[in-house]
VOBA-1610 file (N, C-alpha, C; in pm, whole numbers, padded with zeros to 5 digits, always signed):
BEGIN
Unk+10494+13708+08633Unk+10417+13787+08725Unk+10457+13932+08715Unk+10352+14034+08739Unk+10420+14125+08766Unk+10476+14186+08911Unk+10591+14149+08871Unk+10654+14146+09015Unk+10695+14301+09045Unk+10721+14332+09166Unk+10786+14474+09174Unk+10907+14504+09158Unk+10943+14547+09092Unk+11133+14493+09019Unk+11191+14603+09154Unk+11216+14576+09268Unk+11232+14652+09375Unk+11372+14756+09325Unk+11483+14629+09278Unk+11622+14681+09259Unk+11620+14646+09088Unk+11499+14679+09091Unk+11556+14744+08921Unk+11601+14885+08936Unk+11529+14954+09034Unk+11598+15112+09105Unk+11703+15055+09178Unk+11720+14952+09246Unk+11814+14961+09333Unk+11866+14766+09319Unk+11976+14800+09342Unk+12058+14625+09330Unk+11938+14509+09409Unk+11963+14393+09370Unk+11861+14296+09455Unk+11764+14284+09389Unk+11666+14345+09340Unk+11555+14306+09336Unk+11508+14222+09184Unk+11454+14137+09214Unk+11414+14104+09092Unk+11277+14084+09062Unk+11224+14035+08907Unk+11070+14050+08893Unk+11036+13921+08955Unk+10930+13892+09006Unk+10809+13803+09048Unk+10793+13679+08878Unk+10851+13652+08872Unk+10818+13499+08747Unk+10940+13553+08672Unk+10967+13511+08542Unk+11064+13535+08435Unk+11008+13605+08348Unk+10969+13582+08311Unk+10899+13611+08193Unk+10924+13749+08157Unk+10952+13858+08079Unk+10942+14006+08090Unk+10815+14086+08069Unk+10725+13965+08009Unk+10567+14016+08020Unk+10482+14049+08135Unk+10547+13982+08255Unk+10463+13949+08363Unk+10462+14101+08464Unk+10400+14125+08526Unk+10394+14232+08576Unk+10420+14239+08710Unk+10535+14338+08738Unk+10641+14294+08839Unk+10650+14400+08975Unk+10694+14392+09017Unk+10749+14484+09209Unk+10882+14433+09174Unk+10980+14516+09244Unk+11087+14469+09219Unk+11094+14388+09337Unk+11216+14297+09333Unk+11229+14234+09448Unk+11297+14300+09595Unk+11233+14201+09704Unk+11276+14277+09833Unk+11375+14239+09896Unk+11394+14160+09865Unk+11541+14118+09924Unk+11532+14095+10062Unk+11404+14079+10097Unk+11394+14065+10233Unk+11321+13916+10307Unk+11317+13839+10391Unk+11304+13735+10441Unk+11237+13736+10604Unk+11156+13851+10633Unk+11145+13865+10714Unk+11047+13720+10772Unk+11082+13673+10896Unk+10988+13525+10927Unk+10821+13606+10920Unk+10761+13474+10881Unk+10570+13519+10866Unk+10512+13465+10976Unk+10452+13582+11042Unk+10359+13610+11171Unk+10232+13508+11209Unk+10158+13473+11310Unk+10020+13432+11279Unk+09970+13564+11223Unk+09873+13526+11154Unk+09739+13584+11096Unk+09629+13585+11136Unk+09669+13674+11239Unk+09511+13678+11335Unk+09418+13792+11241Unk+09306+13707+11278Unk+09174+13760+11213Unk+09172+13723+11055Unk+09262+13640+11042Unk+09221+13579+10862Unk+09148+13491+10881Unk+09033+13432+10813Unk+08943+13348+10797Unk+09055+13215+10718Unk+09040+13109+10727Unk+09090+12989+10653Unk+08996+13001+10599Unk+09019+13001+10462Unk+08931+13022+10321Unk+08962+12901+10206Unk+08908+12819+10128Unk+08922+12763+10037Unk+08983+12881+09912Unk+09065+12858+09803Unk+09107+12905+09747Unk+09017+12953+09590Unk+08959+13113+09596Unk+08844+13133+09478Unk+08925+13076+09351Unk+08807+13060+09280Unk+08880+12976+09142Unk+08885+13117+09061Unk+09009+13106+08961Unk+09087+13210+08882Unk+08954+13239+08816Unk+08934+13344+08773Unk+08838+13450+08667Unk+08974+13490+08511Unk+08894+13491+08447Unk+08975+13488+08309Unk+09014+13626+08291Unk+09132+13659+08228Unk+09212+13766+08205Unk+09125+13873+08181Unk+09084+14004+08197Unk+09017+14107+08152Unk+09006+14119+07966Unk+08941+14196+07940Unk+08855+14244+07765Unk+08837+14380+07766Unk+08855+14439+07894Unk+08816+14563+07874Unk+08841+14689+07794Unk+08786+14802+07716Unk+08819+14873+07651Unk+08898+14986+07770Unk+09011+15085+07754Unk+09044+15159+07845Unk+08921+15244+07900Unk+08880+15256+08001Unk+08754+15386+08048Unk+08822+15537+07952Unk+08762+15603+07899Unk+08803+15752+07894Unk+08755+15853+07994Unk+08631+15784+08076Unk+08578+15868+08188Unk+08699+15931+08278Unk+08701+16085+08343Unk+08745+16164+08415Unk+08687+16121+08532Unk+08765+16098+08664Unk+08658+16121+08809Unk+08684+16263+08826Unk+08563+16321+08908Unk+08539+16433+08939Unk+08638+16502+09015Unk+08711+16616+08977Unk+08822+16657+09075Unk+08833+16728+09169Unk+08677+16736+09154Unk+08653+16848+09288Unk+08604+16737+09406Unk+08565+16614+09387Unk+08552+16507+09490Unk+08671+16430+09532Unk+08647+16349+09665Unk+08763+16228+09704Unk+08670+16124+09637Unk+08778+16048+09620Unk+08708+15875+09606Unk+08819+15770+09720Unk+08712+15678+09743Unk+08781+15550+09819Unk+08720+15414+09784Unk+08849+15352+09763Unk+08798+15222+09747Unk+08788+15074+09882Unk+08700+15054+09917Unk+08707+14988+10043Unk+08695+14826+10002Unk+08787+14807+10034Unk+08836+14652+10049Unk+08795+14541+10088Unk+08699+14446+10094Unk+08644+14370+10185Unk+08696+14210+10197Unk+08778+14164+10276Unk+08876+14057+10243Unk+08852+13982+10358Unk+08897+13866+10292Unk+08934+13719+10442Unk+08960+13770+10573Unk+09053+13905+10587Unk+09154+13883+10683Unk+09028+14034+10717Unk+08970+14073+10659Unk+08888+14210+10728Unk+08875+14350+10644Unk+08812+14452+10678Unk+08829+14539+10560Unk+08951+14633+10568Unk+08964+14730+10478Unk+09037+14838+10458Unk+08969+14937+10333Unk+09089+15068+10348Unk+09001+15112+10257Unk+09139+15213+10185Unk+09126+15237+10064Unk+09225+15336+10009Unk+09152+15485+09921Unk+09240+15559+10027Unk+09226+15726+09983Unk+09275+15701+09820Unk+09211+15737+09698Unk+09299+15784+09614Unk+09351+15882+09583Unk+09473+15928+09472Unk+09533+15988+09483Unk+09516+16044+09320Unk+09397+16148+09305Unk+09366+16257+09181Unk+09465+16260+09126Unk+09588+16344+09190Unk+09674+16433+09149Unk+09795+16355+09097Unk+09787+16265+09166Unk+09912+16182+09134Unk+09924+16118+09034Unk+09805+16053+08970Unk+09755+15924+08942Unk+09581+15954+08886Unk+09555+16027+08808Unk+09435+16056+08787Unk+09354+15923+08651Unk+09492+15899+08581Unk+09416+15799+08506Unk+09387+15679+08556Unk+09486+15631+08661Unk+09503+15444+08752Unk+09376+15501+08802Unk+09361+15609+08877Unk+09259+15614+08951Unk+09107+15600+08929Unk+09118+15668+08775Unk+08979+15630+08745Unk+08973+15514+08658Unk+09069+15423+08584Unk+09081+15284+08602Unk+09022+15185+08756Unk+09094+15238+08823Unk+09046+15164+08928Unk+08917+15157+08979Unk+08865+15281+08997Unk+08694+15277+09033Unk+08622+15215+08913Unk+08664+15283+08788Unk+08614+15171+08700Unk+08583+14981+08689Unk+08731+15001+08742Unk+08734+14839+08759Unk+08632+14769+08878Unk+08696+14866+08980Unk+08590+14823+09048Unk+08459+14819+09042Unk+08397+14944+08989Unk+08246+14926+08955Unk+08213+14793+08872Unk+08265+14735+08802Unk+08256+14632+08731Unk+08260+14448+08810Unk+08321+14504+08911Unk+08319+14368+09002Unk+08441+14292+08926Unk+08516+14363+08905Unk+08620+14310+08852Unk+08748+14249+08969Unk+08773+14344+09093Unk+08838+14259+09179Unk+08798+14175+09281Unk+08634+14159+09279Unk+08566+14073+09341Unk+08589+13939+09357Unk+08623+13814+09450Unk+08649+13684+09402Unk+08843+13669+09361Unk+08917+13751+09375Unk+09031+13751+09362Unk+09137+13721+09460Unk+09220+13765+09443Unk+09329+13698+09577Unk+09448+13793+09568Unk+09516+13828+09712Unk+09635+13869+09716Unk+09738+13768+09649Unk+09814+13772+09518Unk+09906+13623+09488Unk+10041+13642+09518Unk+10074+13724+09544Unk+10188+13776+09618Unk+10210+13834+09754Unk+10267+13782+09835Unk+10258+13844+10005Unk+10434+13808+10050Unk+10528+13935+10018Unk+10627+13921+10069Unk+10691+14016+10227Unk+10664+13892+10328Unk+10639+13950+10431Unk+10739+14103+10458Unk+10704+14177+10541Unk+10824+14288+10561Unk+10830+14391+10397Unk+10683+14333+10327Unk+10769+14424+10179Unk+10583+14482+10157Unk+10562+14369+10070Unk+10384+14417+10027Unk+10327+14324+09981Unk+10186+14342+10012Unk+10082+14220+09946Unk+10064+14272+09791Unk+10022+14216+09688Unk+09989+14260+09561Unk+09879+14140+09533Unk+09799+14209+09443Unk+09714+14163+09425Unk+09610+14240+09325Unk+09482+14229+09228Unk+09439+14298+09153Unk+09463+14180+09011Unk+09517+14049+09006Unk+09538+13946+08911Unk+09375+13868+08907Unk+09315+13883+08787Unk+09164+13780+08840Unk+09220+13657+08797Unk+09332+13647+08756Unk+09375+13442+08695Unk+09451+13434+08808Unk+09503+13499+08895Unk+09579+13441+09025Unk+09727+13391+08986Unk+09784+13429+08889Unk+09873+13395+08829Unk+09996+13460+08836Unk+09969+13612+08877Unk+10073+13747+08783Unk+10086+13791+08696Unk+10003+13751+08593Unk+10058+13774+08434Unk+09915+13856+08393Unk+09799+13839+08452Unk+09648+13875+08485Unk+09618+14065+08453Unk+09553+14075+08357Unk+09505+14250+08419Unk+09370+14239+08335Unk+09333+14398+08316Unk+09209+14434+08252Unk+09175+14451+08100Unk+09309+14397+08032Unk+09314+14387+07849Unk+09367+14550+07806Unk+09424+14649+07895Unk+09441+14761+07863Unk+09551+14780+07980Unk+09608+14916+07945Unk+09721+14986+08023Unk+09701+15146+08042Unk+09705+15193+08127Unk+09718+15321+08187Unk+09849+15383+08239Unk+09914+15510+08210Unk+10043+15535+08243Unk+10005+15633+08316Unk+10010+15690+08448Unk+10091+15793+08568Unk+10222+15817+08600Unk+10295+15849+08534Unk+10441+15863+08587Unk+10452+15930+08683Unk+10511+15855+08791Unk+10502+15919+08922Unk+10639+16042+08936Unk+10643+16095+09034Unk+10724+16222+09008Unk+10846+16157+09097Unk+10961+16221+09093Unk+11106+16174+09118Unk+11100+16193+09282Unk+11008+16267+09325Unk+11039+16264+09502Unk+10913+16116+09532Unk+10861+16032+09462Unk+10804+15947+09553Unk+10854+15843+09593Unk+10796+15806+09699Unk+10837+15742+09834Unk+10738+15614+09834Unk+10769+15501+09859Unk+10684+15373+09882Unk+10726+15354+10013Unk+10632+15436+10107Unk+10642+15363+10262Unk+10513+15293+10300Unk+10555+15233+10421Unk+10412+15190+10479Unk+10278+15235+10453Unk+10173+15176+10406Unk+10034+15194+10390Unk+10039+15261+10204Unk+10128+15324+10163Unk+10123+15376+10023Unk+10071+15199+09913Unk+09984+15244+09839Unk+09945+15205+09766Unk+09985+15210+09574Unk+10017+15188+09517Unk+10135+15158+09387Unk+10073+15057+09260Unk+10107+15090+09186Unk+10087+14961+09044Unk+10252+14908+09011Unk+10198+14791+09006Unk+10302+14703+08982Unk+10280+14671+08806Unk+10415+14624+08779Unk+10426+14671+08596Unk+10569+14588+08581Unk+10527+14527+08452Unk+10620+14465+08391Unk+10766+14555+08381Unk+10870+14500+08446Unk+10997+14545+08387Unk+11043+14659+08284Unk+11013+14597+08151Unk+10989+14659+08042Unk+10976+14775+08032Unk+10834+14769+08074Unk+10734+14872+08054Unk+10787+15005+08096Unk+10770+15189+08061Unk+10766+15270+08121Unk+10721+15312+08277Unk+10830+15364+08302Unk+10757+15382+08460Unk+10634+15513+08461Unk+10547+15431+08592Unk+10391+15448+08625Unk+10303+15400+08484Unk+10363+15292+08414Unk+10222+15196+08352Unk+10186+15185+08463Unk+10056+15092+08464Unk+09945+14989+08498Unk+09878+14933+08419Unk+09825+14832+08483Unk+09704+14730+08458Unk+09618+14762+08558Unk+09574+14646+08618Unk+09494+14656+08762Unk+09559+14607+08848Unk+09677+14574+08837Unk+09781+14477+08942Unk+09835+14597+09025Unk+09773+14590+09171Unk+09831+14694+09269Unk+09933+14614+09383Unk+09983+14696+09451Unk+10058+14627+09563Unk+10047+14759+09744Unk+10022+14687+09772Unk+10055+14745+09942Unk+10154+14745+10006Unk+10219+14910+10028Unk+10357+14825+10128Unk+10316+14842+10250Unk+10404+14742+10292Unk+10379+14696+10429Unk+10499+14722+10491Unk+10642+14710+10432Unk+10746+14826+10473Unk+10769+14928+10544Unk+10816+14966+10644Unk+10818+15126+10668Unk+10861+15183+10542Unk+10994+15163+10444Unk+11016+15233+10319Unk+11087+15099+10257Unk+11024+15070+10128Unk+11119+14971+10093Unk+11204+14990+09984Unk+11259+15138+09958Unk+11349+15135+09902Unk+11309+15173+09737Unk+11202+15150+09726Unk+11172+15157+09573Unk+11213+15270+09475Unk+11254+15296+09336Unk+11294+15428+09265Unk+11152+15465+09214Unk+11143+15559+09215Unk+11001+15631+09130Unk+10962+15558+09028Unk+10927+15439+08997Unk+10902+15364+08902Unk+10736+15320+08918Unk+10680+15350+08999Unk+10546+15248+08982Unk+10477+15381+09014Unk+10312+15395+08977Unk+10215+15505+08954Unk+10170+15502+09087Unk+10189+15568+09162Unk+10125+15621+09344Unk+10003+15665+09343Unk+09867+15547+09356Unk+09781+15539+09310Unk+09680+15588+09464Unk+09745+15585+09562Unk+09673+15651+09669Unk+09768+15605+09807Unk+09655+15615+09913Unk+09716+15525+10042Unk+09660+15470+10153Unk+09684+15316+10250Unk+09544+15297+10340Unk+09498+15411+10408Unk+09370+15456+10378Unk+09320+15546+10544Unk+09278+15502+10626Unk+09257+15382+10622Unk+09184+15294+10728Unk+09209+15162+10698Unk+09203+15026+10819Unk+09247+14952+10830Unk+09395+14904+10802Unk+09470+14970+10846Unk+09643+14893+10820Unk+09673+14768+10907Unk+09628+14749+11026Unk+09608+14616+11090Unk+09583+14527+11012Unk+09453+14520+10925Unk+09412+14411+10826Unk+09500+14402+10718Unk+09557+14488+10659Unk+09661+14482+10567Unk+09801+14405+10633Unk+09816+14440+10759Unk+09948+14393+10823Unk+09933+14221+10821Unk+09782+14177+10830Unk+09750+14049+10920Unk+09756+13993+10760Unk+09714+14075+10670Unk+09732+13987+10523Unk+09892+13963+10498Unk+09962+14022+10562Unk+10131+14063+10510Unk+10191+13914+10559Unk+10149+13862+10693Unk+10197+13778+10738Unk+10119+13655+10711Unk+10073+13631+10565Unk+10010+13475+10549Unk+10158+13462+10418Unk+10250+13546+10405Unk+10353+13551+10347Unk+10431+13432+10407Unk+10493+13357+10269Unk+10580+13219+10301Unk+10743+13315+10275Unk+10796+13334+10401Unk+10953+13365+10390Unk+11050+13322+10339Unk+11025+13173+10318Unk+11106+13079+10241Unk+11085+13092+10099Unk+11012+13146+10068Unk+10949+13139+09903Unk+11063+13292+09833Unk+11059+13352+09931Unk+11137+13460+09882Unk+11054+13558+09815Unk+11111+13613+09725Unk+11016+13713+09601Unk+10937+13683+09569Unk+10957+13539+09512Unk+10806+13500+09490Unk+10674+13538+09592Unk+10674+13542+09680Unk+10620+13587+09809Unk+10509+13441+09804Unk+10489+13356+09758Unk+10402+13254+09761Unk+10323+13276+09919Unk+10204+13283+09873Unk+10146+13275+10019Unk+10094+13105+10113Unk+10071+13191+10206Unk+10090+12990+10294Unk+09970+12947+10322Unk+09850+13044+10269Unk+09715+12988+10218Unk+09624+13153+10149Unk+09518+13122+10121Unk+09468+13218+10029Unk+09419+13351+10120Unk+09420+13512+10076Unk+09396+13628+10087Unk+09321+13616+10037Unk+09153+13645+10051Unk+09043+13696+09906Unk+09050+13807+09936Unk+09022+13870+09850Unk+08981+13987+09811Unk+08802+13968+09788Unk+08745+13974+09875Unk+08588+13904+09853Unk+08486+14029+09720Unk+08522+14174+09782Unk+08447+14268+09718Unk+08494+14395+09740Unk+08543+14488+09628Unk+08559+14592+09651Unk+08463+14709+09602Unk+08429+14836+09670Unk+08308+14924+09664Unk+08393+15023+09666Unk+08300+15140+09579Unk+08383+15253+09530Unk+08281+15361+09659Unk+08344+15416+09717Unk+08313+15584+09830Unk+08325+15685+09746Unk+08238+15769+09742Unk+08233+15898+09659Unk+08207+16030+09740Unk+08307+16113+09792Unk+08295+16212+09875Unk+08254+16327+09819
//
């Protein structure tokens, strides 16, 4: 999976599966107990969509506009500011992707309560992206707090790759080193993000195994 290698910056954390292919968060080291999930729908679990083919986009988004991508999920919507400056290639990866209906039918597969949901895998697996990679190297003062939005990336890999594998923290700060591409942040709905945080199995650990399915039903690109 790609897990968020939390304490690959910092002790503790480890990747989400073994594998060094899989695309990772570091680990959180954290166990916080999982909440009800008010306002999640009990959902049957969407069946996996096959790994992406895609060629990289070379398209620019416009830099004199905002873009947002709004979320439409089990548990309710949200929506994420992106972040041009930071992150100009994830970013227009991402609307790309999304225009494509590519995270449509997907699932949060990671939910480690107290840390972040991730999600953006169409095989539901971790190992899942769009057949291409995009690099943002994020700059040495960033910060993964609450509501910040991030790509999660194989171990390995240079910091700020991507795929399409994003993660949400749900953290006030969880500690992370400048390693993952700061791809924007919620502007709206963090409640629904919080209520996805807690379908997180505490016992599962890093793995963050969830204790029934997040969809991700449809995401739509905002053009300001």
């Amino acid at each position: 999976m790609l897990a968020i290698l939390l304490l690959a910056a910092a002790p503790g954390i480890a990747a989400c599966g073994s594998s060094k292919h899989k695309t990772s968060l570091p680990a959180s080291g954290k166990g916080q107990p999982a909440q009800t999930s008010a306002g999640c729908k009990k959902i049957a679990a969407p069946k996996p969509k096959p790994q992406g083919a895609f060629k990289k986009p070379n398209a620019k988004l416009n830099a004199s506009k905002s873009y947002e991508l709004v979320f439409d999920t089990s548990c309710g919507s949200f929506t994420v500011a992106l972040d041009l400056k930071s992150a100009p290639n994830t970013a227009a990866s991402l609307v790309f992707l999304a225009r494509k209906h590519f995270f449509d039918g997907t699932t949060f597969h990671r939910i480690v309560p107290g840390f972040v949901i991730q999600g953006g895998d169409p095989t539901g697996t971790g190992q899942g992206g769009p057949g291409y990679r995009t690099v943002d190297r994020p700059p040495a003062s960033a910060r993964y707090t609450q509501g910040v939005v991030a790509m999660a990336k194989a171990q390995t890999e240079p910091a700020g790759s991507a795929g399409s594998q994003f993660f949400v923290v749900t953290g006030q700060d969880i500690g992370l080193t400048a390693d993952y591409a700061v791809v924007g942040k919620v502007a709206s709905g963090l409640p629904v993000v919080q209520a996805i945080a807690q379908l997180g199995s505490a016992s599962s650990g890093e793995a963050g195994t969830p204790t029934r399915p997040a969809e991700i039903v449809k995401v739509t690109v905002k053009q300001h």
